[in-house]
C-alpha positions as MATLAB code, in Angstrom:
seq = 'XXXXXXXXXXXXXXXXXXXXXXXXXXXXXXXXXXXXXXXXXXXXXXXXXXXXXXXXXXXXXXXXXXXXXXXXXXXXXXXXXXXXXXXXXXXXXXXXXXXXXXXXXXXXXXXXXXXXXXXXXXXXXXXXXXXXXXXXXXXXXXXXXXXXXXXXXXXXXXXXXXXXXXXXXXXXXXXXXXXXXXXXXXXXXXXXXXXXXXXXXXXXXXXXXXXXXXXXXXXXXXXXXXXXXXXXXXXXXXXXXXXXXXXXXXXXXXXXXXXXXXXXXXXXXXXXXXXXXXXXXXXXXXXXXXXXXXXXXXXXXXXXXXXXXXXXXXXXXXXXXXXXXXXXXXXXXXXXXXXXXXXXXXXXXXXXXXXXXXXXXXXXXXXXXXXXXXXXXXXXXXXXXXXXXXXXXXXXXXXXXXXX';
ca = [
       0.000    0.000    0.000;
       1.222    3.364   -1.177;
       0.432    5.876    2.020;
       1.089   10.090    1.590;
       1.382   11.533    4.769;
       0.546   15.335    5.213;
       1.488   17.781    8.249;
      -0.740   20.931    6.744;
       0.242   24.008    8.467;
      -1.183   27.930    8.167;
       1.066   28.686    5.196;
       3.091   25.734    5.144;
       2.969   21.871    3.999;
       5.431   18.666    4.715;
       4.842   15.460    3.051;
       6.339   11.999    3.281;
       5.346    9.174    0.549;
       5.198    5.609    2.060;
       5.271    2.142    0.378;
       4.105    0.000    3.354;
       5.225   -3.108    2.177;
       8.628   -2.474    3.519;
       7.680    1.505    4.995;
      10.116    2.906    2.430;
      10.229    6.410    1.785;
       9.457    6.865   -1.610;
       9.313   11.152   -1.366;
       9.568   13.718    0.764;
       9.170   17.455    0.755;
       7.863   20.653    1.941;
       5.539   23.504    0.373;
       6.486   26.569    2.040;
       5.051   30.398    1.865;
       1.867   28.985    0.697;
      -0.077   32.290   -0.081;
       2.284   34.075   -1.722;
       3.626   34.465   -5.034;
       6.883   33.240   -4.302;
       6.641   29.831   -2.267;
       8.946   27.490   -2.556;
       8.697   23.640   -3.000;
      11.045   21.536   -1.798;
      11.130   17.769   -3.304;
      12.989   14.851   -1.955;
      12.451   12.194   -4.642;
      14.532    8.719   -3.597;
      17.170    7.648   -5.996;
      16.759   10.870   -8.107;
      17.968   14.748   -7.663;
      16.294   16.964   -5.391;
      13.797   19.816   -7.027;
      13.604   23.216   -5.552;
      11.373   25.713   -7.029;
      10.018   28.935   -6.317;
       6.412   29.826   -7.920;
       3.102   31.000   -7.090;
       0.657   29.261   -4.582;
      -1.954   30.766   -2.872;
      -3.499   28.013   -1.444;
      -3.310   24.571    0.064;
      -5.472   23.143   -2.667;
      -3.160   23.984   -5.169;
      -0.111   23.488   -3.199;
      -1.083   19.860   -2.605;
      -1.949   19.458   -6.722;
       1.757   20.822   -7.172;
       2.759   17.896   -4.984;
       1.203   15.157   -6.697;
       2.572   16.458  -10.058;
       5.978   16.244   -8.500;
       4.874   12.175   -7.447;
       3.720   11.477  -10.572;
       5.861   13.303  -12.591;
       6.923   11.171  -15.879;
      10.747   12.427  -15.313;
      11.130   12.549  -11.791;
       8.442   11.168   -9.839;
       8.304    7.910   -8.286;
       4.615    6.736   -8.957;
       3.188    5.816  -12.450;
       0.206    7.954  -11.570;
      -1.519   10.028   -8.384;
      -3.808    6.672   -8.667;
      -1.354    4.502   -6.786;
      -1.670    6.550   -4.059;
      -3.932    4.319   -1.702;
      -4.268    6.607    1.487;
      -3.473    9.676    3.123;
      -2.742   10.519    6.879;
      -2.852   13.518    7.992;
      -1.212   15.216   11.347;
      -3.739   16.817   13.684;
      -2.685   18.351   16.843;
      -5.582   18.781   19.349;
      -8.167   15.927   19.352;
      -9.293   17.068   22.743;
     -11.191   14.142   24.856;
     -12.682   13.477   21.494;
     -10.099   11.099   20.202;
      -7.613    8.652   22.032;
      -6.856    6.804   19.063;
      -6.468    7.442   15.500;
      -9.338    7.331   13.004;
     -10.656    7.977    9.900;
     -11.717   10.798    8.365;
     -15.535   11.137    7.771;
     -18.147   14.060    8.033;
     -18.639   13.653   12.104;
     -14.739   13.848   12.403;
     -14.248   16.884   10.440;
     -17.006   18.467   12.171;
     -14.927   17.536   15.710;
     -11.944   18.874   14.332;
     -13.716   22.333   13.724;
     -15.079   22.294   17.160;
     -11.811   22.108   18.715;
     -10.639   25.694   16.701;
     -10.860   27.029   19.961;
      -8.115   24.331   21.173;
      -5.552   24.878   18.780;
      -6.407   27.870   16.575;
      -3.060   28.050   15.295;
      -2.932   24.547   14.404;
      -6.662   22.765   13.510;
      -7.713   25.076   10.948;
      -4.228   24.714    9.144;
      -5.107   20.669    9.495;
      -8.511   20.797    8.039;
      -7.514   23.106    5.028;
      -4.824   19.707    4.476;
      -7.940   17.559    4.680;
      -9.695   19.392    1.912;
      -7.156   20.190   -0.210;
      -6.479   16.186   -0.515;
     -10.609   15.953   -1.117;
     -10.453   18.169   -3.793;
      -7.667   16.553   -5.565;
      -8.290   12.912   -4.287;
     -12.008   12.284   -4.324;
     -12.592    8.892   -2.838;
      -9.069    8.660   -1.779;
      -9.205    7.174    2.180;
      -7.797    9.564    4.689;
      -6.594    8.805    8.395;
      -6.248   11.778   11.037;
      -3.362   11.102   13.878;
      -3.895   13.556   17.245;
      -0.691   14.615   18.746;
      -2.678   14.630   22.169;
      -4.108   10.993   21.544;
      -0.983    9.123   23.534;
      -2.153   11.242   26.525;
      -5.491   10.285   27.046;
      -4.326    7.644   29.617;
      -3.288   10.412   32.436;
      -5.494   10.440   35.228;
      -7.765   13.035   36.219;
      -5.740   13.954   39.252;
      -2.823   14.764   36.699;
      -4.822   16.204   33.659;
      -6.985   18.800   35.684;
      -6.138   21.699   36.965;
      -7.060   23.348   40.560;
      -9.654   26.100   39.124;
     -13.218   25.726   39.556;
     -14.549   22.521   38.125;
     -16.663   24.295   35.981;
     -14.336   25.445   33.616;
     -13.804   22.278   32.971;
     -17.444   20.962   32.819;
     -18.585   24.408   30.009;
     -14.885   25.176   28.418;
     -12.828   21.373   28.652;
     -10.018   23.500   30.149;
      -7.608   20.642   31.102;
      -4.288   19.254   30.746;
      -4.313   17.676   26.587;
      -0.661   17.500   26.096;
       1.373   17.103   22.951;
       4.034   15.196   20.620;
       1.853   11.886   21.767;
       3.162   10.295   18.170;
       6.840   10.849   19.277;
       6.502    9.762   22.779;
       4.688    6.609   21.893;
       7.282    6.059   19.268;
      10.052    6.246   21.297;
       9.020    4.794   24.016;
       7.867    1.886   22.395;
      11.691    2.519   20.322;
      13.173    2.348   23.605;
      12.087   -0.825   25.427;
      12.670   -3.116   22.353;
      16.266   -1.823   22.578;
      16.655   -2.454   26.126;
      14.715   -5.975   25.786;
      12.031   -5.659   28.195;
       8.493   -5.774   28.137;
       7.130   -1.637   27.588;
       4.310   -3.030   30.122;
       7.238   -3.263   33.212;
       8.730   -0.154   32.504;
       9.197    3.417   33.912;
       9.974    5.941   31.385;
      10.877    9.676   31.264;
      10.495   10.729   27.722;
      11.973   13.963   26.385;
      10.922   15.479   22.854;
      13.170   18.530   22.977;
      13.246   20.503   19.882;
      11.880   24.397   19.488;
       8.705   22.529   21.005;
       9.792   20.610   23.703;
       7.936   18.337   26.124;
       8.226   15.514   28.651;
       5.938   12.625   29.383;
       6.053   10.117   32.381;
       4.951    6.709   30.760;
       4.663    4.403   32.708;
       3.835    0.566   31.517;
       3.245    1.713   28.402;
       0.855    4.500   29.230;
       1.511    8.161   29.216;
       0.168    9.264   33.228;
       1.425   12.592   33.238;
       3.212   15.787   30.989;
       4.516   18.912   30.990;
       2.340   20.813   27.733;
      -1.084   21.478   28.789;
      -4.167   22.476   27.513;
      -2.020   24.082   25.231;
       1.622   23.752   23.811;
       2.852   26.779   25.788;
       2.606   25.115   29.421;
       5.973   23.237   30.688;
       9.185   23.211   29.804;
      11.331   26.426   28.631;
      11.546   26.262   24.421;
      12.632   27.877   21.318;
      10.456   31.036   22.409;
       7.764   29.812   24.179;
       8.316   30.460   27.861;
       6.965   27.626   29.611;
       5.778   27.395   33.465;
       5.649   31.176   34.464;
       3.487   32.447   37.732;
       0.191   33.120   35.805;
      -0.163   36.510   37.708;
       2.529   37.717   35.561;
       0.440   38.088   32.523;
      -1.987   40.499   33.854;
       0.467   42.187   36.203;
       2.281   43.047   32.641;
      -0.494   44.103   30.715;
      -1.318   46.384   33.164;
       2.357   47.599   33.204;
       3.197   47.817   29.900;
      -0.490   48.365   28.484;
      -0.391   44.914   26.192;
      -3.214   43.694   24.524;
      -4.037   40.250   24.915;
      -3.040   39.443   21.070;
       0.352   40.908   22.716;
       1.131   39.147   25.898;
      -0.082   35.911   23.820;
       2.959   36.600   21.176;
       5.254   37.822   24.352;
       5.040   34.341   25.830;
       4.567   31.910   22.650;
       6.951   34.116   20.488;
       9.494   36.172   22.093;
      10.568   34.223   24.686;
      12.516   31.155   26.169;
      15.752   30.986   25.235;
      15.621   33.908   22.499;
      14.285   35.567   25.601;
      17.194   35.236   27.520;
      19.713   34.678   25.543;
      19.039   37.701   23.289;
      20.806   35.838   20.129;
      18.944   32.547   19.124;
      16.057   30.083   19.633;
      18.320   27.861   18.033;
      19.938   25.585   20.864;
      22.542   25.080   18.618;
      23.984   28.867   18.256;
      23.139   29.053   21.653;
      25.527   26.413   22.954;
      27.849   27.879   20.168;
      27.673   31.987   22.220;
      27.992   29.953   25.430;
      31.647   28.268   24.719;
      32.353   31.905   23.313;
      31.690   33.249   26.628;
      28.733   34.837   25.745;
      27.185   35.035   29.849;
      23.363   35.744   28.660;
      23.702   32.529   26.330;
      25.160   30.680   29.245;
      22.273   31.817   31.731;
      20.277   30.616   29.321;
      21.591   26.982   28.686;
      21.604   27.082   32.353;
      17.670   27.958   32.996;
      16.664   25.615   30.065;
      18.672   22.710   31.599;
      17.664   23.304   34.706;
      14.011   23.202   33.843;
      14.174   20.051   32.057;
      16.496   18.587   34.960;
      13.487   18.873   37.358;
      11.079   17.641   34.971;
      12.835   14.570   34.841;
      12.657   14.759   38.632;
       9.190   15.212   38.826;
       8.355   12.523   36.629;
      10.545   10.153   38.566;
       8.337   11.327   41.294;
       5.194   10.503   40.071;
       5.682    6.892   38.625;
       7.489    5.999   42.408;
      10.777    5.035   40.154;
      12.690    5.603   36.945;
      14.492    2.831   34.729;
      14.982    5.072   31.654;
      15.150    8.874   30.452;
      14.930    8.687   26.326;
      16.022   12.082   24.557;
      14.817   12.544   21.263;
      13.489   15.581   18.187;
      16.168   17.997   17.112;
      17.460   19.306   20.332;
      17.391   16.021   21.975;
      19.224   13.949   19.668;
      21.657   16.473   18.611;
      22.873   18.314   21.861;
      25.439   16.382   23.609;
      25.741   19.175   25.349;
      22.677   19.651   27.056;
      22.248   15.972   27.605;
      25.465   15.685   29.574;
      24.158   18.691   31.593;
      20.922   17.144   32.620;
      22.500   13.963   33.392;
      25.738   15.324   35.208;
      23.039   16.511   38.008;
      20.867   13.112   38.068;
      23.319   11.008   39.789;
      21.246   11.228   42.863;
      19.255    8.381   40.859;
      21.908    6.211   40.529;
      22.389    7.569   36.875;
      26.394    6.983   34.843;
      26.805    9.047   31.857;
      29.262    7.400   29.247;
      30.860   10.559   28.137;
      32.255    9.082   24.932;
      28.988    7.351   24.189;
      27.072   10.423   24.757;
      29.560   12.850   22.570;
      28.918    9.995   19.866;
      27.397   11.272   16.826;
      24.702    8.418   15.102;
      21.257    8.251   13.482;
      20.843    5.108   15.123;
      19.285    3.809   18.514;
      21.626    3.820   21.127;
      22.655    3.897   24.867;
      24.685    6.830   26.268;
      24.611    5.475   30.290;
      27.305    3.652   31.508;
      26.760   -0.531   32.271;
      26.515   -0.313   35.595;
      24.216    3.043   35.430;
      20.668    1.976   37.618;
      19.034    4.043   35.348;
      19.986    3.735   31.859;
      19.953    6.796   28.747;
      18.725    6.223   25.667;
      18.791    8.681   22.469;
      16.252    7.517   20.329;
      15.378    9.502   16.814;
      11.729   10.459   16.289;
       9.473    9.403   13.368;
       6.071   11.031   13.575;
       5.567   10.610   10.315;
       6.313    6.813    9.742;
       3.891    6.655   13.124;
       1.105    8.394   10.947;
       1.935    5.882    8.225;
       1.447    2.815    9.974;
      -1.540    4.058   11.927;
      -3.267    5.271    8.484;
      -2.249    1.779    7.136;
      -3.768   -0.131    9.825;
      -7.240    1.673   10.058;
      -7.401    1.200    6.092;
      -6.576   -2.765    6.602;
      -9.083   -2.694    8.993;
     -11.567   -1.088    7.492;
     -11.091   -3.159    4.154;
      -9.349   -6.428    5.402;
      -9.797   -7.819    1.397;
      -7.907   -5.469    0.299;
];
């Protein structure tokens, strides 16, 4: 089966092409600047040269149709025709208590996924203008939606509401959601086959650290507790999201600084964390790069983002009574030796053994950077969201077609 998988945002699109019979990646790519006159496609055919091109597309409609002329392309496409492509999953990031599990896409899940707007405004609408755009130019054409907060529907109620009157909850569904559920069941799932064990005896600290960043405590398999919230700004320091702050700060600064509430919500989601601080980068990587430089605001902010995730960790190790693994993954995770050695320099209370040679290790691949005799063991484990989408888009299609 020949799966397309779509992560639709406002004025962007990233696709992967999947032949399940062996979850090859056939094509990749991205559409970006969709709405202007000069967006660029990017186009990742395997076996052949790369395509960049800059033209005119307004819209997701037509940026998808550019997409599968690429695929099907008689020179440098890899299908014989848009025909071969059998289904199409599709990222979605807030499913709210609607969805703990993938599905697909009919007319009472579109209309759910326009009732959550309110959820994720920056992020649903972009979704749903993916879904149509692969109607239009796919009628008939299955398609599978995969929630980013799905994986989190196992916390508990103690951990997933918050102490504010009940009714907010009740009228509004103001509660912890949580995010990056594909990449923490992914690794998590990634990271007990490696260590051998049954998922189902395990207690895991997950940590998707990239300009989003997030940790979940799973425990036996289940996610019981993490750090974004009803939204993606809660938790952990980022890119330029802030994180945890005291939520008296936000009207205590409007009132100071007369911001509007369109203001104080791009303060906190867009100008701050460790561009904040460090005044140079949300990049972690020119960040680290100022720090060694001796750079002291990039250092204090290395310092407060470590620090943050350090007691995460903590937390989390906390709530499942025990940890036997901390998995780093997503761009930061996987790519900052740096920052992992921090974080694990100051978890030696837990019995925790970096190997420094492991950790400064550069791989694609699985691996362990804790020592043998560490009690709890390190794993870095690269994320694929979009192979998860893949297989769960392949398996609701088998399902709902098991001649095919």
């Amino acid at each position: 089966m020949i799966v397309l998988v779509i992560n639709a945002g406002s004025s962007s699109l990233k696709f992967q092409l999947y032949n399940m019979e062996n979850e090859a990646v056939l094509a990749k790519g991205k559409v970006e600047r969709i709405g202007m006159d000069s967006a660029i496609l990017t186009y990742e055919p395997e076996g052949k040269q790369d395509i960049r091109e800059v033209r005119e597309i307004l819209e997701h409609t037509t940026a998808i149709r550019r997409v599968l002329d690429m695929l099907a392309h008689p020179e440098f496409g890899v299908l014989k025709s848009v025909r071969d492509i059998q289904a199409v999953g599709h990222r979605v990031v807030h499913g709210g208590e609607s969805f703990s599990s993938s599905v697909l896409v009919d007319d009472r899940v579109k209309q759910e996924i326009k009732r959550l707007f309110d959820l994720a405004p920056l992020h649903n609408p972009a979704h749903m203008l993916g879904i149509q755009a692969v109607e239009t130019n796919m009628p008939g054409v299955p398609q599978a939606v995969v929630f980013d907060t799905a994986f989190h529907q196992t916390m508990p109620s103690a951990a997933y509401l918050y102490p504010i009157p009940m009714v907010l909850y009740k009228k509004h569904k103001i509660r912890r959601y949580g995010f990056h559920g594909t990449s923490h069941a992914y690794v998590s799932e990634r990271a007990a086959a490696y260590l051998g064990r049954p998922i189902e005896e395990l207690k895991l600290v997950t940590c998707h650290i990239g300009n989003g960043a997030s940790c979940a405590a799973v425990l036996h398999g289940k996610s019981v507790d993490t750090s974004m919230g009803m939204t993606p700004l809660e938790g952990l320091m980022m890119g330029t999201r802030s994180g945890d702050i005291d939520p008296a700060i936000v009207p205590f600064a409007m009132s100071k600084e007369e911001l509007t509430l369109s203001e104080v919500n791009s303060m906190l989601n867009k100008h701050s964390g460790l561009m904040a601080i460090s005044g140079i980068s949300s990049d972690m990587r020119e960040v680290t790069q100022a720090m060694q430089d001796g750079d002291k605001n990039a250092a204090l902010a290395f310092e407060m983002y470590e620090y943050r995730l350090r007691k995460c960790i903590g937390a989390y190790a906390a709530a499942m009574n025990g940890i036997d693994a901390i998995v780093f993954t997503a761009g930061v995770g996987e790519n900052s030796a740096a920052l992992r050695a921090a974080v694990c320099r100051n978890l030696t209370f837990l019995g925790l053994r970096l190997d420094e040679e492991a950790n400064a290790r550069r791989s694609q691949e699985d691996r362990m950077i804790s020592t043998a005799d560490s009690r709890v063991q390190v794993l870095v484990v690269p994320t694929n969201e979009e192979l998860v989408i893949a297989r769960d888009t392949y398996e609701l299609i088998l399902h709902s077609n098991p001649v095919q």
